[in-house]
C-alpha positions in Angstrom: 239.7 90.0 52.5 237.8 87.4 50.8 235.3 89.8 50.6 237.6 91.9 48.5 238.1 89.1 46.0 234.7 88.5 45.8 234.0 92.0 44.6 236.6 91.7 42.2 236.2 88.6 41.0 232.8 89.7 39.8 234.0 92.9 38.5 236.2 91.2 36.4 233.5 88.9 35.1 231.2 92.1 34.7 234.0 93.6 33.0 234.3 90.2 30.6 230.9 90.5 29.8 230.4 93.9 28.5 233.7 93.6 26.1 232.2 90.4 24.7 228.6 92.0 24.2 228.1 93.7 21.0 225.2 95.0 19.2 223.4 93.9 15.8 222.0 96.4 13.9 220.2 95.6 10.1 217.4 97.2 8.4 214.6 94.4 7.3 213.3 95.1 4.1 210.0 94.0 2.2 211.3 92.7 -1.4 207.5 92.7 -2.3 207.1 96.0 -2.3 210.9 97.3 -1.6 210.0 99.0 0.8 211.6 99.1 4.3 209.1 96.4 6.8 207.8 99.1 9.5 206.8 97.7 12.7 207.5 94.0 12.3 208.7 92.1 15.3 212.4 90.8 15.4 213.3 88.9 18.1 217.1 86.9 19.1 217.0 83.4 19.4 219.6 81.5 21.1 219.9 78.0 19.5 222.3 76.5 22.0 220.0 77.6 25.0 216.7 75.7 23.9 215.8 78.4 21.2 215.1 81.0 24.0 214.5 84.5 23.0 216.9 86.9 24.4 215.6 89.8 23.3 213.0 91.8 21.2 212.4 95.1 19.5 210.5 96.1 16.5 211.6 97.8 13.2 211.2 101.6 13.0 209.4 103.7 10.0 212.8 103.0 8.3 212.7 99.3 8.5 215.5 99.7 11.5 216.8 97.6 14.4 219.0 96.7 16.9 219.6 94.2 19.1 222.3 93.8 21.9 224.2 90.0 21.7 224.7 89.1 25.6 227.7 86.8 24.6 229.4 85.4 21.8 227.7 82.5 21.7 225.6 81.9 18.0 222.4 84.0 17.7 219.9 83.7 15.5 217.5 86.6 14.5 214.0 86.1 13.5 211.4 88.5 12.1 207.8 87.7 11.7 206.2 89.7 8.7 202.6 88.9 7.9 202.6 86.1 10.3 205.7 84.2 8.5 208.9 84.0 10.0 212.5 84.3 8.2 215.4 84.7 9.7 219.5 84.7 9.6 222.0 84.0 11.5 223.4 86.5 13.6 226.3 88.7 12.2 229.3 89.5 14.0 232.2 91.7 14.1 229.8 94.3 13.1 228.7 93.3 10.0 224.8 94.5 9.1 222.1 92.1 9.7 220.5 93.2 6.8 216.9 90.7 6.2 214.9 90.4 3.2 211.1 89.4 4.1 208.4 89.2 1.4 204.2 89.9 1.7 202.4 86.6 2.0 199.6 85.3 0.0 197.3 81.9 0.2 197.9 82.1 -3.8 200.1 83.6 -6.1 201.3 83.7 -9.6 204.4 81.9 -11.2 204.3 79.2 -8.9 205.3 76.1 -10.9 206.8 72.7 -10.6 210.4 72.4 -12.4 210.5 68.5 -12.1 208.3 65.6 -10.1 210.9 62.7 -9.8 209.7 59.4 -8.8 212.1 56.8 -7.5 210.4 53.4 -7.4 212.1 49.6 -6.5 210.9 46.9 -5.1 211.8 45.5 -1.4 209.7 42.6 0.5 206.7 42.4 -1.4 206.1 46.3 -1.8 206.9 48.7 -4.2 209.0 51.7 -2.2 208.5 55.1 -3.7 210.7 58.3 -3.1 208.7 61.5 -4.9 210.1 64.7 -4.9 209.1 68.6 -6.1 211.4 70.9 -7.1 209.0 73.8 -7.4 209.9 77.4 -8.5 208.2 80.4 -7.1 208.7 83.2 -10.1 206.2 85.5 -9.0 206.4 89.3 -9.3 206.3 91.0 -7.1 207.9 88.4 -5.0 205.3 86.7 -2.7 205.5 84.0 -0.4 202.6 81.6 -0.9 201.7 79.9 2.3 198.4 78.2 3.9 197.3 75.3 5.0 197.0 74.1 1.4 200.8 76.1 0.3 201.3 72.4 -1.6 198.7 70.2 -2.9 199.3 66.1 -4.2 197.5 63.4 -4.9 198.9 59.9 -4.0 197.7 56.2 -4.6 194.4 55.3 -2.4 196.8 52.5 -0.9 199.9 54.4 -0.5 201.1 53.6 3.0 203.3 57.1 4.3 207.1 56.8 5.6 208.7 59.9 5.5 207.5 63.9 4.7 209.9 66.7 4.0 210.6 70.4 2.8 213.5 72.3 2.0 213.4 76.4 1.5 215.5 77.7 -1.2 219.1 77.5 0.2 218.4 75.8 3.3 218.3 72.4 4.5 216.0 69.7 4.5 213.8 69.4 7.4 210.6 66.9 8.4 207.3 68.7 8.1 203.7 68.2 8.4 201.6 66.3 5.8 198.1 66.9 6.2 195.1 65.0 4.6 192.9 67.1 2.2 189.1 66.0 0.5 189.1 62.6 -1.0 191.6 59.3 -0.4 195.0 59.9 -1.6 194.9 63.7 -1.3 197.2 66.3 0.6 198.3 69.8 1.5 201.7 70.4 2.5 201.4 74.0 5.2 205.0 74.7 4.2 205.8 78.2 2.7 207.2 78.6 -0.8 209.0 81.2 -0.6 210.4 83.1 -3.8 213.4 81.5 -5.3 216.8 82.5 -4.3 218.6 83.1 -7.6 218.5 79.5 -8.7 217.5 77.8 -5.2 213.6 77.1 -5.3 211.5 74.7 -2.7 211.8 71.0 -2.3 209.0 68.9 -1.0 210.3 65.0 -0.6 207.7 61.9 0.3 208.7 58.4 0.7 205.5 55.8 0.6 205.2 52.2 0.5 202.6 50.2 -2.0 201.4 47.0 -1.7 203.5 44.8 -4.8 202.6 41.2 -3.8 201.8 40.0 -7.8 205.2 42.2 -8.8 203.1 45.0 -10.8 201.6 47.7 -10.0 199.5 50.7 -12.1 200.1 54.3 -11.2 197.4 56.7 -12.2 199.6 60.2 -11.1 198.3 63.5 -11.0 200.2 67.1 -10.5 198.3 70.2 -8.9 200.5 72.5 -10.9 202.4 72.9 -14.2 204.8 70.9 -14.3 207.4 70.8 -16.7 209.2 67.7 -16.4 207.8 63.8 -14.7 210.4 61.5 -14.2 210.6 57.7 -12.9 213.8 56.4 -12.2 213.7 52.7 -11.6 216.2 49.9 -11.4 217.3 48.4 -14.9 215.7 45.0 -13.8 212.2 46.2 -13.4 209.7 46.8 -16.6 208.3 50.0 -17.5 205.2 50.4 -19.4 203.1 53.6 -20.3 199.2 54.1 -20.4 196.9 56.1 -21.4 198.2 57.6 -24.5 201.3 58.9 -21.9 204.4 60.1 -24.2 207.0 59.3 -22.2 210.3 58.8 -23.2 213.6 56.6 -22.0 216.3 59.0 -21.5 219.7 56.6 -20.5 222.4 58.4 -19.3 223.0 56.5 -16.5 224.4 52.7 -17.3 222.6 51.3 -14.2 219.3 53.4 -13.9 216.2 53.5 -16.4 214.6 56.9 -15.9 211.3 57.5 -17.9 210.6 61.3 -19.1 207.4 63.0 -19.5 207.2 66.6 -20.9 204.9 69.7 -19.8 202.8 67.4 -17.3 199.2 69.3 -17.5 198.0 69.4 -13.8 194.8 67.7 -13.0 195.2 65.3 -15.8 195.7 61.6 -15.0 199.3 60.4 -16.2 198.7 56.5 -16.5 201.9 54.1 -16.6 202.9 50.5 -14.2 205.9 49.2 -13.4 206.8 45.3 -13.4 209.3 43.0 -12.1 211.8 43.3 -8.7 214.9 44.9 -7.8 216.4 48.2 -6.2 218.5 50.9 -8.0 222.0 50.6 -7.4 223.6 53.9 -5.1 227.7 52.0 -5.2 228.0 54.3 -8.2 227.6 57.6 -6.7 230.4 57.3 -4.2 232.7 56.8 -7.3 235.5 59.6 -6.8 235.8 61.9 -9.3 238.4 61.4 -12.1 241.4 63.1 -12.2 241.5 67.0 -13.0 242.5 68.5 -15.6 240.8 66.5 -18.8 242.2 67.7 -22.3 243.2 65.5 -25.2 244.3 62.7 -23.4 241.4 62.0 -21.3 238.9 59.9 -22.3 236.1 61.3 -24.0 233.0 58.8 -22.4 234.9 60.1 -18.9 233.2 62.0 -16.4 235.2 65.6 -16.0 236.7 66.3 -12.9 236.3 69.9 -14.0 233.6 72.3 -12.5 230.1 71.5 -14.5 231.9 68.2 -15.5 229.3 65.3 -16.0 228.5 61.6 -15.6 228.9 60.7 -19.3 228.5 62.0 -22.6 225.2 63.8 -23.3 222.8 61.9 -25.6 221.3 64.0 -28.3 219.0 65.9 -26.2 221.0 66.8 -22.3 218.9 64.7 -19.8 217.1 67.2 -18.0 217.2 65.2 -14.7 220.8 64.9 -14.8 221.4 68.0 -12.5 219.1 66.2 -9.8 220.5 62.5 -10.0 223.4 62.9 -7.4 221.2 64.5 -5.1 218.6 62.3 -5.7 220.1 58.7 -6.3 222.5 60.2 -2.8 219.4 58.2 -0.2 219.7 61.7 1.9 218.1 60.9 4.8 214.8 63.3 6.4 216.9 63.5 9.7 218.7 66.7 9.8 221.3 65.0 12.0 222.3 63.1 8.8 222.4 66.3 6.4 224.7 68.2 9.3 226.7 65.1 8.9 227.4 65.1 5.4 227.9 68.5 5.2 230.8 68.1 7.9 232.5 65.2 6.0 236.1 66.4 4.7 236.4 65.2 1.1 238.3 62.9 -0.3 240.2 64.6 -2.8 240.7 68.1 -3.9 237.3 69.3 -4.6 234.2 67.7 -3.3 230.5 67.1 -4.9 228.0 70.0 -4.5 226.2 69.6 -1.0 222.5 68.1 -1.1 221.3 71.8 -1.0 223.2 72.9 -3.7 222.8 69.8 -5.9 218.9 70.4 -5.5 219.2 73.5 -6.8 219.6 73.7 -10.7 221.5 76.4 -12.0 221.3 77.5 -15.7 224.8 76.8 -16.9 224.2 72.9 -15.6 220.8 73.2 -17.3 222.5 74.0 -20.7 225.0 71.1 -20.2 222.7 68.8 -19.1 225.5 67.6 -15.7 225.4 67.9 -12.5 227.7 70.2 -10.8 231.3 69.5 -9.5 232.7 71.8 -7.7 236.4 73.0 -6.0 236.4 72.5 -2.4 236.0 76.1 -0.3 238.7 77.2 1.9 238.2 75.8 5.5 237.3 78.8 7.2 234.7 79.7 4.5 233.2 76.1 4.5 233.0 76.1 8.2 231.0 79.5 8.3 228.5 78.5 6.2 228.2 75.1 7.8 227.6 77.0 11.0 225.2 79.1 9.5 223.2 76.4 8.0 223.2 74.9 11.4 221.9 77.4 13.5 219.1 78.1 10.8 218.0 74.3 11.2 218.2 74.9 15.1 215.4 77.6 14.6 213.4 75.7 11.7 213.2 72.4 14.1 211.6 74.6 17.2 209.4 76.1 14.0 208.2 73.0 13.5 207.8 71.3 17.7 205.4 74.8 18.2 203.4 73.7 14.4 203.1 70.3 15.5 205.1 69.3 12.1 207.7 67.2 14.2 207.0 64.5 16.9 208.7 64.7 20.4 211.2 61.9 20.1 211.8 62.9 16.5 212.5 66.5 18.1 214.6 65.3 20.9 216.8 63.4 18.4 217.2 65.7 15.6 217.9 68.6 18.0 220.8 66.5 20.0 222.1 65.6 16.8 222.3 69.1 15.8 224.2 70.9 18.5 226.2 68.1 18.6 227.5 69.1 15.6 227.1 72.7 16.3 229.4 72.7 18.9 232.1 70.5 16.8 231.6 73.3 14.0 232.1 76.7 16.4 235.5 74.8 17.5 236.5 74.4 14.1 235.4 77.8 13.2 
């Protein structure tokens, strides 16, 4: 008797199992050439199981595959084309699992940086300094560029590191690997920059610390590309000054932020300017809520606009270029993905909600024009949770990425990863 149950206790398990398996089938194609990608290896990763691979096959002549999901637990699925990895998180309900891959190269063309945005204040006797690249990749064909060298900068000889961090176009931010390159003060960044994704690109993000005892300190900056805009932000308290024949120029937009503008920064030329003075740039501000919807006649015309591309005050004569980055970058996002996952989790406040740190990094031509960043109506709850999930489980993968690279340390690994399927797990019960 109990021998009988047994037997159909695990029939009826076996039986549970096949009806939740289901099979993923996609074809990868090579947007470089547009071509389907014979023969490259695809493989399913299981992010809540240690990023094990569960299975493995290998596109056809037609750029084909399939894969058989054990469960319905979140996959992701991974294929490795010219020795770079991109992947997507696993459809379901037998949607395609179409991937686009792209050819890599150690150089290509069109590669350019959009803005290099300084944040400097004071704190303690040094100066603290948040940098970040938004960099485009234009090229065409589309190529990835990636080496040991993908990303080269030059920093201060005394510059003391804190923090290093990339973000792929659409993704999230994530801590990478900063490796030393030639003389004091230079470095190569072995992240790839992948073509842009409509009007996502690649974000590189530094924090340093200078030594500010005497309350001045000289920059002599450098870019290793084009780049079409250099910005320093700094609190309203500190002093400014330009060197070396620099033309920069104040662009106020914000009442308590100077930011400093230098146009079509040639790369390998030294950009000379110091700061002065002490204090730290105030964030209070960009937790304002939004003002009320709606606008028209009656609002008030210096108001911010609750309305989607509405802005944080009236454009001067020319928009502020850096406007579309200042939520993102005056938001102190932390390098630990737990706090992104976080944030991205947070129910808003009112009836829409700010773009996410993602989409706030990206610029997008219509917020170029008005010279705002973007506000935007909140998604419906089902739709915000997918792609909260999605973004998730693709962070899952890019940590393990970056344990095997070296590019993360063990605790930092263990903690971000706990973090993470923490809030995995909260996200599949909401979804």
């Amino acid at each position: 008797m109990n021998s009988t149950k047994f037997t159909l206790a695990l029939s009826l398990l076996f039986s549970a199992a096949l009806a939740q398996a289901a099979t993923v089938t996609g074809t990868v194609t090579d947007k470089t050439t547009g071509k389907p990608a014979a023969g490259d290896s695809v493989v399913l990763v299981a992010p809540m199981s240690g990023m094990g691979e569960v299975a493995h096959t290998t596109t056809d002549t037609r750029g084909r595959y399939s894969l058989d999901l054990p469960g319905s637990s979140p996959y992701l699925i991974r294929v490795t084309h010219q020795g770079a990895g991109y992947f997507i998180a696993a459809p379901q309900a037998g949607t395609p699992g179409d991937i686009p891959v792209y050819d890599v190269a150690a150089k290509v063309q069109g590669i350019f940086i959009e803005a290099d945005v300084l944040e400097v204040e004071s704190d303690n006797g040094q100066l603290k300094v948040e940098e970040r690249y938004f960099v485009h990749n234009t090229s065409s064909p589309p190529t990835t560029q990636w080496s040991k060298k993908s990303f080269e900068i030059v920093l201060p000889d005394d510059a003391v590191l804190n923090d290093v961090g990339g973000q792929r176009p659409g993704g999230l931010p994530t801590s990478i690997k900063l490796d030393p390159d030639g003389p004091k003060g230079h470095y190569s960044f072995n992240f790839p920059i992948q073509p842009d994704d409509g009007d996502k690109n690649t974000l590189f993000q530094i924090s340093y610390s200078l030594p500010y005892n005497n309350g001045k300190y000289s920059f002599k900056s450098v870019v290793s590309l084009p780049a079409e805009n250099l910005a320093i932000l700094m609190p309203k308290s500190m002093t400014f000054t330009p060197g070396g024949g620099a033309s920069f120029k104040s662009v106020q937009e914000d009442p308590g932020i100077q930011t400093w503008l230098l146009k079509n920064a040639l790369p390998g030329k030294p950009i000379e300017f110091a700061v002065s003075g002490t204090g730290s740039i105030p964030r209070e501000a960009q937790n304002t809520p939004p003002g009320p919807q709606g606008g028209g006649a009656g609002q008030d015309a210096g108001a911010p606009s609750a309305q989607p591309g509405g802005g944080i005050g009236t454009p001067i004569d020319t928009p502020d270029p850096l406007s579309k980055y200042k939520w993102w970058i005056l938001g102190a996002l932390a390098l630990l993905l737990s706090a992104a996952a976080a944030f991205l989790l947070r129910k808003p406040a009112t009836a829409g909600t700010i773009a996410s740190p993602s989409e706030a990094a990206a610029p997008a031509a219509a917020l170029a024009n008005a010279g705002t960043f973007a506000y935007q109506p909140a998604a419906s709850s089902a739709g915000k949770n997918t792609a909260i999930l999605n973004a998730l489980k693709e962070e899952l993968f890019a940590i393990e990425s970056d344990k095997i690279s070296g590019a993360i340390t063990p605790t930092e690994y263990a903690e971000v990863k706990a973090a993470l399927e923490t809030v995995l797990k909260r996200a599949l019960k909401k979804n």
